[in-house]
C-alpha positions in Angstrom: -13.0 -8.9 -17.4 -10.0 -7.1 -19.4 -7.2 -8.0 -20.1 -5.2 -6.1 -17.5 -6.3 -8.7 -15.1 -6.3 -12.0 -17.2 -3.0 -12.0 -19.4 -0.2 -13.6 -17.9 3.1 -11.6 -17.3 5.5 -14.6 -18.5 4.6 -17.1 -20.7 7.0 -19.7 -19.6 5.3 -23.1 -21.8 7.8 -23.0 -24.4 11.1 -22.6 -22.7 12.6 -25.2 -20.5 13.0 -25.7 -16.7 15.3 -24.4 -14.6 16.7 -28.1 -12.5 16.5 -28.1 -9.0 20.3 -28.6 -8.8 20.3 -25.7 -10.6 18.1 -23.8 -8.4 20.0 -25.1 -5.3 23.4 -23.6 -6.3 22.0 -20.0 -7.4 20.5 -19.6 -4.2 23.8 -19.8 -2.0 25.6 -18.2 -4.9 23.4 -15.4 -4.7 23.8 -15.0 -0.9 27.1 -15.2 -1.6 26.9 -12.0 -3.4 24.9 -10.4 -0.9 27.8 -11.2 1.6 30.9 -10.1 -0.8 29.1 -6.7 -1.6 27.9 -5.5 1.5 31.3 -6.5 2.6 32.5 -4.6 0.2 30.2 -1.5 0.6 31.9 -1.3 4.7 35.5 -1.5 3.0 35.5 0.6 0.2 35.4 4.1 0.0 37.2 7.9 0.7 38.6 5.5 3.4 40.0 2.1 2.8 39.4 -0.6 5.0 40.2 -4.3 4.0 38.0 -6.8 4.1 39.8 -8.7 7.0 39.8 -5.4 9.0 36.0 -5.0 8.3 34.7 -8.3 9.4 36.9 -7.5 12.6 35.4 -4.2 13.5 31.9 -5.9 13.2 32.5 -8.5 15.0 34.3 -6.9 17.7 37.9 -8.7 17.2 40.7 -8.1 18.6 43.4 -5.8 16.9 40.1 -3.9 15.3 41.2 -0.4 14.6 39.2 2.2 16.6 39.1 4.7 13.4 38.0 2.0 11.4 35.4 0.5 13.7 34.0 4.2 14.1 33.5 4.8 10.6 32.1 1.6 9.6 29.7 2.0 12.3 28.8 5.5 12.5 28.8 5.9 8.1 28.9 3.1 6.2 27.2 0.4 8.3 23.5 2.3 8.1 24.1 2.6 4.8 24.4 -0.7 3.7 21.5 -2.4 6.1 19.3 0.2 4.2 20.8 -0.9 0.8 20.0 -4.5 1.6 16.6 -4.5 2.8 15.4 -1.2 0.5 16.9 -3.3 -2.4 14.9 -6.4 -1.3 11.4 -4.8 -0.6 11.4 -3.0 -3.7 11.9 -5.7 -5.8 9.4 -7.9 -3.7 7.2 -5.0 -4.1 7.3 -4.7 -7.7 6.8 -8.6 -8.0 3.6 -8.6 -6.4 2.6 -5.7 -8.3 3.2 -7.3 -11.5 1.2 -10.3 -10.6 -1.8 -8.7 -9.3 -2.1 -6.4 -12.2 -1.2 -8.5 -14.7 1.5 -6.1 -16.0 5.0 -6.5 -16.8 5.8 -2.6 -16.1 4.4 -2.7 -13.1 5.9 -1.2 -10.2 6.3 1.5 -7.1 7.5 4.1 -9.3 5.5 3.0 -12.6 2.6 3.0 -10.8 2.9 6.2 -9.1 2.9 4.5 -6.1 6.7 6.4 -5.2 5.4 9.7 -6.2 2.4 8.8 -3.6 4.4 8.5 -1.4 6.9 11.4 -2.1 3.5 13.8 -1.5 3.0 12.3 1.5 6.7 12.8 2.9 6.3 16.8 1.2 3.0 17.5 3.6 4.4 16.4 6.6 7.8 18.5 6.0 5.4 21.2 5.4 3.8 20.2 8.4 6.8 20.3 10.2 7.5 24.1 9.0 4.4 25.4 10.2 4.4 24.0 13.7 8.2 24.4 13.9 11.2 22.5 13.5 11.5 22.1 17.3 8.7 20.3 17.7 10.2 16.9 15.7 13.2 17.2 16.8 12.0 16.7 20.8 10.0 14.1 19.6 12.2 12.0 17.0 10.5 8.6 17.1 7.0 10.8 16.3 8.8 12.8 13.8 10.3 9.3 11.9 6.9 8.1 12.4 5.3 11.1 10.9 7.2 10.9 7.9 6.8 6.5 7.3 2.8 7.6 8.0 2.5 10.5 5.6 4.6 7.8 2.7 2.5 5.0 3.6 -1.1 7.4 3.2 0.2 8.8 -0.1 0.9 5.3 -1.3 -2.1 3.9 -0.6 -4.1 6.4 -1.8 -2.6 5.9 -5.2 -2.6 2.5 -5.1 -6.9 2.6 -4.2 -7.0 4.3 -7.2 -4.9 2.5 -9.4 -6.9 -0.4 -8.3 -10.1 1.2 -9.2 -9.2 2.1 -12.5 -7.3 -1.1 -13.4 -10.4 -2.8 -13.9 -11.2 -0.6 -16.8 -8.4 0.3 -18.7 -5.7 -1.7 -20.7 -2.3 -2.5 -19.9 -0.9 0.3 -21.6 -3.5 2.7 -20.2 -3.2 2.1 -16.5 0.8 2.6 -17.1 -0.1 5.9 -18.5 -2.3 6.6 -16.0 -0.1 5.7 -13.0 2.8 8.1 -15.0 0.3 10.9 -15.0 -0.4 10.5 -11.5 3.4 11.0 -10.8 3.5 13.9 -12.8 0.3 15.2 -11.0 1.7 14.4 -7.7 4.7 16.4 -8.7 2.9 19.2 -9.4 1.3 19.4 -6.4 4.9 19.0 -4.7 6.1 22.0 -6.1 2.8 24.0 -5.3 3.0 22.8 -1.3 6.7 23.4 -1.1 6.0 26.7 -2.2 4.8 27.5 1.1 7.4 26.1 2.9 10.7 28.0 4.3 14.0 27.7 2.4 15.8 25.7 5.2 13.3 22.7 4.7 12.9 22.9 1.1 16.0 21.7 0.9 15.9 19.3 3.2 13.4 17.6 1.2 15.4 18.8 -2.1 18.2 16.4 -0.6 16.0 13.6 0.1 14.5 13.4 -3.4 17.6 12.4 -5.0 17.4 9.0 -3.2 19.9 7.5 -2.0 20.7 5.0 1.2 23.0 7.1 2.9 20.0 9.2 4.6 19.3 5.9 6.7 20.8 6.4 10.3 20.5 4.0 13.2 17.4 6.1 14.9 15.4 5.3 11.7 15.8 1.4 12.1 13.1 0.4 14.7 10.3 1.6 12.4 12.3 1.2 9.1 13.0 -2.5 9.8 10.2 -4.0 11.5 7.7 -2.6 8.6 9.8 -3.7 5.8 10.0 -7.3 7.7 6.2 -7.5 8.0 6.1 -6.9 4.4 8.6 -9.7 3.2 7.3 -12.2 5.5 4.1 -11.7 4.0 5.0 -11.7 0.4 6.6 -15.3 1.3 3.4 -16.3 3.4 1.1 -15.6 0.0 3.3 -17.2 -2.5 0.9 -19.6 -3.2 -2.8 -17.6 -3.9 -0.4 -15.6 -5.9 0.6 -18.6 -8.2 -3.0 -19.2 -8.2 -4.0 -16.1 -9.6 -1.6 -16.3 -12.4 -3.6 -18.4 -13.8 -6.9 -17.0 -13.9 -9.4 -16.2 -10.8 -11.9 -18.5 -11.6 -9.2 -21.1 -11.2 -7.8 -19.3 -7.5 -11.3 -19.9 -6.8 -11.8 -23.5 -7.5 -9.1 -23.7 -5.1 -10.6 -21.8 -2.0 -8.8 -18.8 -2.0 -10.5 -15.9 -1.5 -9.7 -13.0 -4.1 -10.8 -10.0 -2.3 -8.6 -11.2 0.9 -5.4 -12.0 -1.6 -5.8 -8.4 -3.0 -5.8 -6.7 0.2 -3.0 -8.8 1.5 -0.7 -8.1 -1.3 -1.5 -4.5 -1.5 -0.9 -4.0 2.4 2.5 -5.9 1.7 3.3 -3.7 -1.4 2.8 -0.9 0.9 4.7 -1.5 4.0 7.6 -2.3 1.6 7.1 0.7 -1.0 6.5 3.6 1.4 9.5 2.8 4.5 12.2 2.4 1.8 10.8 5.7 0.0 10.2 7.8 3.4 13.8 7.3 4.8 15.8 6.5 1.3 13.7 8.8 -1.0 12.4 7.6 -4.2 14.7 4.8 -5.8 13.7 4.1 -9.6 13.7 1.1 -11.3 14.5 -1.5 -8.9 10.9 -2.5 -8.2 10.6 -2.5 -11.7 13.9 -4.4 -13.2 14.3 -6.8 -10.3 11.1 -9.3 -10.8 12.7 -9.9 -14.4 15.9 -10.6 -13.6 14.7 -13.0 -11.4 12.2 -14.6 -13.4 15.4 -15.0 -16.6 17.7 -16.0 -14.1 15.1 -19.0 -12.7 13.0 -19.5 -15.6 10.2 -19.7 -13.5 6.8 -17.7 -12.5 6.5 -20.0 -9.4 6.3 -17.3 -6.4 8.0 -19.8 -4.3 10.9 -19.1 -6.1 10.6 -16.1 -7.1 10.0 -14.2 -3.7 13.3 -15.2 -2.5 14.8 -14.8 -5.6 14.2 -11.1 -5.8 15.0 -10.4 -2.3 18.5 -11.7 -2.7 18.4 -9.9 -6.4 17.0 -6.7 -4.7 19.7 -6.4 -2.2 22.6 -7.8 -4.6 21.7 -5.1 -7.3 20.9 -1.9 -4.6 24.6 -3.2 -2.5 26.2 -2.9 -6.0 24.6 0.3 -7.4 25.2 2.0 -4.2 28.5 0.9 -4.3 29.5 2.4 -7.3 28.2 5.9 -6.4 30.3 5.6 -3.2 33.5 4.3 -4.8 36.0 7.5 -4.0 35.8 9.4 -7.2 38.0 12.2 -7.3 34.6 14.3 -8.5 31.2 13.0 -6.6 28.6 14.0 -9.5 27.0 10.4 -9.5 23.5 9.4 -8.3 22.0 6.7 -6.9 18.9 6.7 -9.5 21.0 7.3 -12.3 22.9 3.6 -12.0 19.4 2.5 -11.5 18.5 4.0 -14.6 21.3 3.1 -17.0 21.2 -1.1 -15.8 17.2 -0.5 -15.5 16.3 1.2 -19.2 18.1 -2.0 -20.8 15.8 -3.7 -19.1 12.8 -1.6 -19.7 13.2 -1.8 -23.4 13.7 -5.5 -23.8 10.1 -6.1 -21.9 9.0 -3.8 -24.1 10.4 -5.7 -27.4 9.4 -9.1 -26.6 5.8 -8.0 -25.8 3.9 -8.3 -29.0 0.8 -6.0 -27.4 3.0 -3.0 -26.6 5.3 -3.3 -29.7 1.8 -2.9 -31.0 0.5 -0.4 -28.4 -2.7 -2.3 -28.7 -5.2 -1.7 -26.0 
């Protein structure tokens, strides 16, 4: 068997434990976070609204302004939700990714599991040009559920092959091989939008920027109950996937079944890639930069820890990035993916560094 699917992502002998105290307090400090910046996120933007005047228009208080209330519920309130759970399946996501492959660059959009799903999402909005804009608009729980299907088919279908291939090429190889399948996947983008009328062209043109602030409330009962399914299932197989990082034959003299731990975490990878990418468009680098900050910040490979680590990670780091974009600039030029990229491409490059084999490109 190569090494894709034998060499550990962290080799965590040499460096000491993380105490539980430790542990105990980063967990309520990161929810802490969590709370201040999505907070935040309802307070801050072309319209200030303290953070006293916030908690009582959620809540319902009395004295909450009515201008106040409307805005945080109609604008910024979708937003956020979508910024909290996006940020946490993604990083879930990429963890799992990078366990099951073996592969520290692992991830939805490394993997060309994004750009998967971005095809997906491009046929049904051509889809929805031939049979006519009318038709999704009477039926808008289909036409949601259109678009979350057409992600989720594009996503698996790369991830079957990436799966196939993975068993035959290198570490470095199947990274290459999930970039070309982006590229490819964009090509094929272009070619099918071609045939598409201008008025959704840019429709989808607006939606490949990503960004959280294409989440409304109608998207939630399909957005939110996938996204669910795939967390709860990432924490239910913590423990074949601490197996398997040590070797199958060893996940085997344990009882768990390697075929059904595969499936599983690839159906979880899914439901968690292809929502956020459907209804936020694709977001870079989270899936990607989120396992490793947890895994520094913890000093641990233990998926016990590390699943809840990156969903409070995920959400703290997508709350904050989106944050920033929508802080009231006098000139709105920012993008969502480009704060990913300029905390993510740090991060990128010092995986790269400490890994002897691809300072090496060795195969």
């Amino acid at each position: 068997m190569n090494d894709t699917l034998s060499t550990p992502i962290v080799q965590t002998k040499s460096r000491p434990k993380l105490s539980s105290h430790s542990r105990i307090f980063l967990f309520p400090f990161l929810a802490a976070c969590v709370v201040l910046f999505f907070l935040l996120e309802l307070g801050i933007g072309s319209v200030y609204i303290p953070i006293s005047g916030v908690v009582s228009s959620l809540f319902g208080l009395e004295g909450a302004d009515d201008t106040w209330t409307k805005i945080i519920n109609e604008l910024r309130l979708p937003r956020t939700i979508a910024a909290a759970i996006g940020g946490a399946a993604l990083g879930t996501a990429g963890l799992q990714l990078q366990t099951l492959f073996k592969n520290p660059l692992a991830g939805p959009w490394a993997l060309g599991l994004t750009a998967g799903a971005q095809l997906g999402v491009a046929l049904v909005v051509t889809t929805a040009a031939v049979v006519g804009s009318s038709f999704l608009e009477n039926f808008a729980v289909l036409g949601n559920l259109s678009i979350v299907a057409g992600a989720m088919l594009g996503c698996l279908l790369v991830l079957l092959l990436i799966v196939a291939i993975s068993r035959k090429v290198s570490t470095i190889t199947l990274l290459i091989f999930g970039l070309m399948l982006g590229y490819l996947a964009q090509g094929l983008i272009s070619a099918i939008l071609h045939f598409t009328n201008q008025s959704q062209t840019k429709i989808y043109a607006g939606w490949n920027d990503g960004s959280f602030a294409g989440v409304y409330w109608e998207h939630f009962p399909i957005f939110i109950p996938l996204t669910l399914i795939g967390l709860v299932t990432a924490l239910l197989i913590s423990k074949p996937l601490n197996a398997l990082l040590l070797g199958e034959n060893y996940a085997r003299s344990l009882g768990i079944s390697i075929r059904n731990t595969r499936i599983i975490t690839l159906t979880s990878a899914v439901l968690l890639a292809a929502p956020v990418t459907a209804y936020c468009g694709p977001i870079l680098f989270l899936g990607l930069i989120i396992p490793h900050l947890a895994r520094g910040l913890f000093n641990t490979s233990d998926h016990k820890i590390l699943i809840p680590a990156v969903m409070l990670l995920g959400s703290l780091i997508a709350l904050a990035a989106d944050l920033f974009v929508h802080l009231p600039w006098e000139r709105h030029f920012l993008h969502l993916n480009a704060v990913n990229a300029l905390i993510g491409a740090p991060v990128v490059m010092w995986v790269i560094l400490r890994n002897k084999r691809m300072r090496a490109f060795e195969f």
